[in-house]
ROROLO-216932 format. One record per residue (C-alpha): residue in one letter; x, y, z. Coordinates in steps of 0.2 Angstrom, whole numbers, plus 2048, in hexadecimal, padded with zeros to 3 digits. Layout:
<fibas>
+--------+-----+-----+-----+
: residu :   X :   Y :   Z :
+--------+-----+-----+-----+
:      A :   X :   Y :   Z :
...
+--------+-----+-----+-----+
</fibas>
This chain:
<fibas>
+--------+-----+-----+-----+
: residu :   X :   Y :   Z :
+--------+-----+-----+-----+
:      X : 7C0 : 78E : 7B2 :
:      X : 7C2 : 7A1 : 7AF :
:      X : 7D5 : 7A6 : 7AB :
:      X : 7D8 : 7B8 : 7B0 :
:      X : 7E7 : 7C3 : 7B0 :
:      X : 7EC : 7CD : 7BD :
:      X : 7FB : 7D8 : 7BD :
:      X : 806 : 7DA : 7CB :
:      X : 816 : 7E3 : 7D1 :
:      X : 823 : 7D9 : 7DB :
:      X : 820 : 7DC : 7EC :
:      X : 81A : 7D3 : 7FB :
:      X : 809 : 7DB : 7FC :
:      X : 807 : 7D2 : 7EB :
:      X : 805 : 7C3 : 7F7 :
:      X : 7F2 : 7BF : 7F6 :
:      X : 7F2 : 7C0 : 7E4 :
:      X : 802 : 7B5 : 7E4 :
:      X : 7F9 : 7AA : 7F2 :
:      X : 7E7 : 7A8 : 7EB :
:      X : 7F0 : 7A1 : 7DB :
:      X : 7FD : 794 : 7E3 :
:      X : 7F1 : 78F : 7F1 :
:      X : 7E1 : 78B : 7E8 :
:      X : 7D6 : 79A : 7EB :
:      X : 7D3 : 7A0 : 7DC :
:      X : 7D0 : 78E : 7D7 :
:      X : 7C3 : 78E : 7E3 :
:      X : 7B9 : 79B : 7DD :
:      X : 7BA : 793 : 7C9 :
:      X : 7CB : 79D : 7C4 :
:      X : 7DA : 79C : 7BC :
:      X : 7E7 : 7AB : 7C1 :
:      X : 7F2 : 7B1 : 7B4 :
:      X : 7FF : 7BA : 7BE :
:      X : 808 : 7C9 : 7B6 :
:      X : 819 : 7CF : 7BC :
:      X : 817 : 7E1 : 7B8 :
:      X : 829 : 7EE : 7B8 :
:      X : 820 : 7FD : 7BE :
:      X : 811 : 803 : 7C4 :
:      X : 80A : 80E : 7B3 :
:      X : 80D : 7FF : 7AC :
:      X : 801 : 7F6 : 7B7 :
:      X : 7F4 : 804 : 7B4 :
:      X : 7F6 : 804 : 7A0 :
:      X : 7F4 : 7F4 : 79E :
:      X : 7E4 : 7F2 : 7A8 :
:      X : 7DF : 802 : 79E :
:      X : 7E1 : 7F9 : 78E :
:      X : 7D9 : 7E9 : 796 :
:      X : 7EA : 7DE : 794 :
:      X : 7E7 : 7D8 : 7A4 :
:      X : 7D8 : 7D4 : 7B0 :
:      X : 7DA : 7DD : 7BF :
:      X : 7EB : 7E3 : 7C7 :
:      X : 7F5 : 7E3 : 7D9 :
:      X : 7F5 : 7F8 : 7D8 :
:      X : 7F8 : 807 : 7E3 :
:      X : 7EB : 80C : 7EC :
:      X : 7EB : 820 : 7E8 :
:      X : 7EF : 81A : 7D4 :
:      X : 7DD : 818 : 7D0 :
:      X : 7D8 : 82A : 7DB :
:      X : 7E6 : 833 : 7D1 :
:      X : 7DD : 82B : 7BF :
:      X : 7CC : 830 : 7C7 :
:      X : 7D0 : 840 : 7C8 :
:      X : 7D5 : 842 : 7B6 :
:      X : 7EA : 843 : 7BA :
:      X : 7EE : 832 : 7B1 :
:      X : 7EF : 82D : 79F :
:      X : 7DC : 82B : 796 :
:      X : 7D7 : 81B : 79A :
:      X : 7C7 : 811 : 79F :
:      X : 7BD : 817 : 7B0 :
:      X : 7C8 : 809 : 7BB :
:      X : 7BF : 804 : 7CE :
:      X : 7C9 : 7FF : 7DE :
:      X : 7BE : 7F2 : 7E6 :
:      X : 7C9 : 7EA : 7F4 :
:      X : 7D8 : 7EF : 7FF :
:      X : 7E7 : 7E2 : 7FD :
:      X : 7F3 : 7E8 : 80B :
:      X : 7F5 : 7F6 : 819 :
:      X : 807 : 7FA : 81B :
:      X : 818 : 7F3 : 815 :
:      X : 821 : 7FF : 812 :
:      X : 82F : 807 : 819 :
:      X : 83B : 816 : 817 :
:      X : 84E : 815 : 812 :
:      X : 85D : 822 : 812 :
:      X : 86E : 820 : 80B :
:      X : 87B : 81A : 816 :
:      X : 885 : 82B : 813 :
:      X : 872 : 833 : 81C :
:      X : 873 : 825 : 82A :
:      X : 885 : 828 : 831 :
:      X : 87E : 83C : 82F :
:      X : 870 : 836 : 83A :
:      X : 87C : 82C : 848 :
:      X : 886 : 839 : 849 :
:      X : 877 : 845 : 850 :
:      X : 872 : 837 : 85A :
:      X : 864 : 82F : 851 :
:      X : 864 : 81D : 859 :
:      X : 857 : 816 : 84C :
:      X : 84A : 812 : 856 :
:      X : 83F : 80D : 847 :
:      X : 82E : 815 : 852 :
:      X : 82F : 825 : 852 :
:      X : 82B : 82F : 842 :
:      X : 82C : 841 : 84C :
:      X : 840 : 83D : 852 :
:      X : 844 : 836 : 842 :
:      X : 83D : 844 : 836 :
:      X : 845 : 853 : 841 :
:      X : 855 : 848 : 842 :
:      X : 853 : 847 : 82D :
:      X : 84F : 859 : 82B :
:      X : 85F : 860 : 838 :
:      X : 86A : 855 : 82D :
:      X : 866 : 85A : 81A :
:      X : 86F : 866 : 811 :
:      X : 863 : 86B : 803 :
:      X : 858 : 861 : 7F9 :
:      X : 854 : 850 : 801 :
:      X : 852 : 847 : 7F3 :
:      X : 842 : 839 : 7F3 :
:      X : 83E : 828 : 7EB :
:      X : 82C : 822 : 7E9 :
:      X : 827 : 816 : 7DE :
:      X : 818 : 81F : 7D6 :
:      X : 810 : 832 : 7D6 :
:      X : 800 : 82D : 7DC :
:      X : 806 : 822 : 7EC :
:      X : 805 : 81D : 7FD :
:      X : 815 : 81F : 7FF :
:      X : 818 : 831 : 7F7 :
:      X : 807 : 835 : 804 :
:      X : 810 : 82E : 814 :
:      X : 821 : 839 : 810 :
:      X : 815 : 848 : 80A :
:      X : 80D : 847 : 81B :
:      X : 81C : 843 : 825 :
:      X : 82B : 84E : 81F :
:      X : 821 : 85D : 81E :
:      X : 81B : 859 : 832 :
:      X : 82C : 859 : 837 :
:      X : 834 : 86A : 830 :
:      X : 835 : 867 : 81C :
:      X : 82E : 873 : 80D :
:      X : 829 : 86C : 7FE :
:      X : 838 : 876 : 7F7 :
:      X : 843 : 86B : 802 :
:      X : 83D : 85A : 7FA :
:      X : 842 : 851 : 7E8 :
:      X : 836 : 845 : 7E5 :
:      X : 838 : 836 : 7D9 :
:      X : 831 : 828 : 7D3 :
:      X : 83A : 817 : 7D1 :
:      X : 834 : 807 : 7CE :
:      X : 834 : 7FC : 7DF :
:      X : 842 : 7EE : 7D8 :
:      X : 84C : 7FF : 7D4 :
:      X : 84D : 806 : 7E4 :
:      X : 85C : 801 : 7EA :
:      X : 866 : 801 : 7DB :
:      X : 85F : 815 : 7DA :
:      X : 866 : 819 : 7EC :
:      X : 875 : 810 : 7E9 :
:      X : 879 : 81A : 7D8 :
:      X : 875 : 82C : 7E3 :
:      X : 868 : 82D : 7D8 :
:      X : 85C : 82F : 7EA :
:      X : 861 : 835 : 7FB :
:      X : 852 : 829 : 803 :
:      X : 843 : 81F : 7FE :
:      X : 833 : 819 : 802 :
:      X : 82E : 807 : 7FB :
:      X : 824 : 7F9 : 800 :
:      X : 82C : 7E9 : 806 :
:      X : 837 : 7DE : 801 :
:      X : 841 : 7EC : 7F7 :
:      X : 845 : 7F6 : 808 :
:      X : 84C : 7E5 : 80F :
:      X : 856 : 7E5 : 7FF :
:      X : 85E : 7F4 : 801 :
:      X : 863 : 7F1 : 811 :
:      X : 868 : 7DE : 80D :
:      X : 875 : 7E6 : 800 :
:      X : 87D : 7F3 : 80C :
:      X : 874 : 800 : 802 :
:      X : 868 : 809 : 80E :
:      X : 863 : 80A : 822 :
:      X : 84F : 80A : 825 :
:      X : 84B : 817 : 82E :
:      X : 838 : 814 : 832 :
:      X : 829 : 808 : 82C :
:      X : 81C : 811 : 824 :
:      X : 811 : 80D : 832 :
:      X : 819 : 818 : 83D :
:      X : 814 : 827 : 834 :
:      X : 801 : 81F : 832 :
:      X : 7FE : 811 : 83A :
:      X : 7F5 : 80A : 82C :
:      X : 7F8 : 80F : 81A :
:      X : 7EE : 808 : 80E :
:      X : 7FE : 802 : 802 :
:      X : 7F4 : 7F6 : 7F4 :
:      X : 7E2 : 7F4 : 7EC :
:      X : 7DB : 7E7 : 7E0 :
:      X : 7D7 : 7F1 : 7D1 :
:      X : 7CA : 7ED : 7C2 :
:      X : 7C3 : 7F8 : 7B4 :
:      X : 7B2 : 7FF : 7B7 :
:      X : 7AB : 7F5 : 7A7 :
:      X : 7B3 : 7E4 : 7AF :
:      X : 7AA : 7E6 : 7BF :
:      X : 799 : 7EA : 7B6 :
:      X : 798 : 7DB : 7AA :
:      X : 7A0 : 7CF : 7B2 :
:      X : 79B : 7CE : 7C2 :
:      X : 79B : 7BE : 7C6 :
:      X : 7AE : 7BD : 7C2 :
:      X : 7B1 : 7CE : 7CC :
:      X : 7AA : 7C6 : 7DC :
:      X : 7B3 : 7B5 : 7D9 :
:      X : 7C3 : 7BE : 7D7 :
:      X : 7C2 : 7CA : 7E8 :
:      X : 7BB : 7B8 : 7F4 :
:      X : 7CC : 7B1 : 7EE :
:      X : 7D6 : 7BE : 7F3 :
:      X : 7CC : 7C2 : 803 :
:      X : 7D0 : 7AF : 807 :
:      X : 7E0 : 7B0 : 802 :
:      X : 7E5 : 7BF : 80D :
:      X : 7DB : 7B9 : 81C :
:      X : 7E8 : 7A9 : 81B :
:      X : 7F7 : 7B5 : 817 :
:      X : 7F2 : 7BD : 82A :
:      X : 7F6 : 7AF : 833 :
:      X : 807 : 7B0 : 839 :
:      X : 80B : 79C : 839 :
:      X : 80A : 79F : 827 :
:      X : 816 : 7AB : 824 :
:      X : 824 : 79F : 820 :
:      X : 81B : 794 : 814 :
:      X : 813 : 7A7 : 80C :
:      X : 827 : 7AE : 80A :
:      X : 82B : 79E : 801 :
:      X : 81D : 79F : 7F6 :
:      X : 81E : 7B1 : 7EE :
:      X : 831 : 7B1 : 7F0 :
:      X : 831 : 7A4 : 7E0 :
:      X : 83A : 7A8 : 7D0 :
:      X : 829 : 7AB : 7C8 :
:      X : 825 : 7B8 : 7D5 :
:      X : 830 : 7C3 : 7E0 :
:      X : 83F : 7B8 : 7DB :
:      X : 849 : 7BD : 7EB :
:      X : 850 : 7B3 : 7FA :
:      X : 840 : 7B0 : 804 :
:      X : 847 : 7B6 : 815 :
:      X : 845 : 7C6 : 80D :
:      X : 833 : 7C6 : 80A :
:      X : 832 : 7BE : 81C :
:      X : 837 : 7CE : 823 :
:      X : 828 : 7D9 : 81E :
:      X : 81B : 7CA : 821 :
:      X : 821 : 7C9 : 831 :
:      X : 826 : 7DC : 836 :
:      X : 836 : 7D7 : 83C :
:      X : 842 : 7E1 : 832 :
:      X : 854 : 7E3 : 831 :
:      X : 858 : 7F5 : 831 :
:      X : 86A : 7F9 : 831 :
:      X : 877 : 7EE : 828 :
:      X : 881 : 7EA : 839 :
:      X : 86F : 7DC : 83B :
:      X : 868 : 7E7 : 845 :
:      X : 855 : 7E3 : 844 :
:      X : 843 : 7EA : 84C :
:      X : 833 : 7E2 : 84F :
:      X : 822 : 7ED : 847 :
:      X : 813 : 7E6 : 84D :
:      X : 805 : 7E9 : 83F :
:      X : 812 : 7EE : 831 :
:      X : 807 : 7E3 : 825 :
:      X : 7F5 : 7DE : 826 :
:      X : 7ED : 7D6 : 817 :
:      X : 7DB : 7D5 : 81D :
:      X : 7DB : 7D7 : 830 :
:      X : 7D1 : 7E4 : 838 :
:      X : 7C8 : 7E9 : 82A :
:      X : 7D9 : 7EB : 820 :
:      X : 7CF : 7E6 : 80F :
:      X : 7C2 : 7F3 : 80F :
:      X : 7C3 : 800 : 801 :
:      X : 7C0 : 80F : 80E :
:      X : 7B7 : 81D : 804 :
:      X : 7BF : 82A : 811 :
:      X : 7CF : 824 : 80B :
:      X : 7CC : 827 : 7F7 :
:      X : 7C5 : 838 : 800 :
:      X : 7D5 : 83C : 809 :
:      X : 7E2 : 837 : 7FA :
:      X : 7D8 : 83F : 7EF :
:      X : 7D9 : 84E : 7F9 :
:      X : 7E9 : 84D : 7FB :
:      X : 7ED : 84B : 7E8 :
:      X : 7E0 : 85B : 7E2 :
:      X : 7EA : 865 : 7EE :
:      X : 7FD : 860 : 7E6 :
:      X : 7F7 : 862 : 7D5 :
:      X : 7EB : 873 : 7D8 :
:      X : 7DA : 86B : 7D6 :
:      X : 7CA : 86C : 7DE :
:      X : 7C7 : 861 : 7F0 :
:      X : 7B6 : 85E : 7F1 :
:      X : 7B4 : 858 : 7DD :
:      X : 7C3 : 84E : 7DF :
:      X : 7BD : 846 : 7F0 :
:      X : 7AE : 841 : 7E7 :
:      X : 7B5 : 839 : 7D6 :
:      X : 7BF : 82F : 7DF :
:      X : 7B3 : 828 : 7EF :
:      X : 7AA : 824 : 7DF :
:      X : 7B8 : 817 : 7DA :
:      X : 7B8 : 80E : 7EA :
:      X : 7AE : 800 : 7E8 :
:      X : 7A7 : 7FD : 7FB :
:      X : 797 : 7F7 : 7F2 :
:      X : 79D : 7E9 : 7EA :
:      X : 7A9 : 7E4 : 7F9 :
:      X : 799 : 7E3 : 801 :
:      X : 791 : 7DB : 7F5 :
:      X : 79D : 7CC : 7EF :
:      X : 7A4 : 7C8 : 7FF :
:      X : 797 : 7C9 : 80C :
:      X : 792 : 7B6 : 808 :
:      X : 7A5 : 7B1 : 809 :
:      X : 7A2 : 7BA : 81D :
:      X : 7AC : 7C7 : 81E :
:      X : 7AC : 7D4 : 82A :
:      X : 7A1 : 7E4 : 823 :
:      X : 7A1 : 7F5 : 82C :
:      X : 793 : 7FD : 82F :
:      X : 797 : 80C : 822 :
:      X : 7A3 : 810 : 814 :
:      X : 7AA : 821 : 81E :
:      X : 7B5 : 824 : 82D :
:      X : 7BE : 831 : 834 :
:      X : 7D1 : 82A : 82D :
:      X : 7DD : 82E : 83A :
:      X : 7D1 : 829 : 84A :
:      X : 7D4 : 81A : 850 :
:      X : 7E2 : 81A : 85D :
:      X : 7E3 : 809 : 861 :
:      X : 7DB : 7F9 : 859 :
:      X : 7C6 : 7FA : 85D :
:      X : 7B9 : 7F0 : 85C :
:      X : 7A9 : 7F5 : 852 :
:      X : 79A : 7F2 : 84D :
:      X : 798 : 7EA : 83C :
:      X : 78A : 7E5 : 832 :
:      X : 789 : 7D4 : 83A :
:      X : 78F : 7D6 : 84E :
:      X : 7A0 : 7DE : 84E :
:      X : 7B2 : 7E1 : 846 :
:      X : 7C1 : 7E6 : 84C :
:      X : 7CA : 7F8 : 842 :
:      X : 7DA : 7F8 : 840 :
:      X : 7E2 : 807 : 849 :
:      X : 7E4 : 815 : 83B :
:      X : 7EC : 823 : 845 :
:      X : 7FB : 831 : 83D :
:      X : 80A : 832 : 849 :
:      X : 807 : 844 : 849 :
:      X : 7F4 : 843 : 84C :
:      X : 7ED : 849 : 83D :
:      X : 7D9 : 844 : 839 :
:      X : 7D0 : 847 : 828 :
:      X : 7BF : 847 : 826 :
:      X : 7B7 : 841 : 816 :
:      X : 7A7 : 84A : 811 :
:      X : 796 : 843 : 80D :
:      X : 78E : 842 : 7FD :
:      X : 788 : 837 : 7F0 :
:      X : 798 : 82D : 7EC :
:      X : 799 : 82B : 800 :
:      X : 78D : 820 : 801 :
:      X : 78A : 80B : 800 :
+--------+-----+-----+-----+
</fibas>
């Protein structure tokens, strides 16, 4: 048996990590997981850097940010599968919500246009902003949203605090809003600190949120523990998509060892039905998770393409060199390689248009067909990725 140590911040999308451990995946495949509670998500990046752990439960625009030189000097690191699409949702303060009743906002929960014009008619100055990390999803879905519905760049504060902080941060004024990934939302909520005011999956319907992570090196010499390693989790999330067990999934990674919370808070994100407002009110959000359904664990290289875009533009660097470096880092090739045997659904190519796909649709994959998750941004925005020779495999 092979013991490795993979670091994880504590959050529901931690799940198939958390999963493949307790339910014998990983033993399975000849492993014994060390699992790592990890306080923020530098740290998770360090400490991989420094090899202090295996593999880690990251961010998926971490490792195009480090790509393209805008992260401390560390070892080349390689994103080699998806670990969730969506989870997140976006908070205001409860001063912000009885702002927004009393324009009439009726928290719909679905509509990102309503609630972003009904967000920028009620600020006065700066709208202050948590994240959890520079190089996120989340700082990419309020990027893309806020500016689509009337803000400047001038008119946000961004932030970054640690997801188990969120709360606490709103509830000091320290933030006016947040963006987080589940449960942290629901705790914020829980505690009469915040209102949600959308899931992340109504800006884009579906964000890549986490990635398994390993060094470059790792993934090179040791391949046979590499491919061990992603099988487990590709099993483990195919289990976690099965709604009957939800319940039995909330218990698990709600433990003291894990998130350490009540698990009908960790229920709420793995089952999309969330409670919004502190009165109870509550909204079902079909798709606000997926583990590995519709193709939700491929490492698309458009979308290393499109953060990475994204990020060269914020921080004055070149597109296309960026765009490249990290399509690089995707590792479609070994997703490919390490768990065709185990059967899992390949697409035919590592490329798409991101943005395209309206509703769910069947494709063709490399063995008969796959159904794609839709992809599409509320606003209908479509990037995309150019050719080349990190494009490929």
């Amino acid at each position: 048996m092979i013991t490795l140590r993979l670091g994880y911040i504590p959050l529901i999308d931690a799940a198939p990590l958390i999963v493949a451990h307790e339910l014998g995946f990983a033993a399975e495949e000849g492993l014994q997981l060390q699992l790592v509670r990890l306080g923020a998500w530098a740290q998770s990046r360090d400490l991989l850097g420094a090899g202090l752990i295996d593999a880690a439960h990251m961010l998926v625009p971490l490792p195009v940010g480090q790509a393209l030189g805008l992260g401390p000097a560390l070892p080349v690191l390689d994103l080699v599968m998806f670990l969730s699409h969506g989870g997140q949702a976006v908070a205001v303060s409860r001063a912000i919500e009885d702002q927004l009743r009393a324009v009439g906002h009726d928290f719909d929960f679905a509509d990102a246009r309503r609630a972003g014009l009904a967000l920028r008619r009620v600020v006065a100055g700066r709208l202050r902003v948590g994240v959890p990390f520079m190089f996120s999803t989340q700082l990419e879905l309020i990027h893309h949203w806020l500016s689509a519905c009337g803000f400047t760049p001038s008119d946000l504060d961004i932030r970054t605090v640690p997801p188990p902080m969120m709360a606490g941060a709103l509830a000091a004024a320290e933030i006016d809003a947040f963006c987080v990934g589940e449960p942290w939302a629901s705790f914020a909520v829980e505690h009469g600190i915040a209102a949600l005011l959308l899931p992340g999956t109504a800006i884009w319907s579906a964000p890549p949120e986490k990635g398994l992570v390993l060094r470059h090196d790792f993934v090179e010499d040791r391949p046979e523990q590499s491919g061990a390693l992603m099988r487990a989790i590709w099993r483990a999330s195919r289990w976690l998509d099965e709604p009957d067990h939800c319940g039995t999934a909330a218990e698990i990674i709600s433990r003291k060892d894990y998130l350490d919370l009540p698990s009908e808070l960790a229920e709420r994100g793995l089952t999309g039905r969330l409670t919004i407002l502190s009165d109870g009110e509550t909204r079902d959000v079909p798709g606000f998770l997926a583990f590995n359904g519709g193709a939700a664990s491929f490492p698309w290289k458009s979308v290393a393409a499109l953060f990475a875009a994204s990020i060269a533009r914020q921080h004055g660097r070149a597109e296309a060199p960026a765009m490249q470096a990290a399509m690089a880092r995707f590792r479609t090739d070994l997703y490919r390689q390490h768990l065709r045997p185990a059967g899992a659904a390949l697409p035919g190519a590592s490329l798409r248009v991101e943005g395209a796909i309206a509703e769910d649709r069947t494709v063709p994959a490399e063995r008969g067909q796959m159904i794609l998750r839709a992809d599409g941004f509320f606003d209908g925005f479509t990037f995309e990725p150019p050719a080349g020779p990190a494009s490929t495999n």
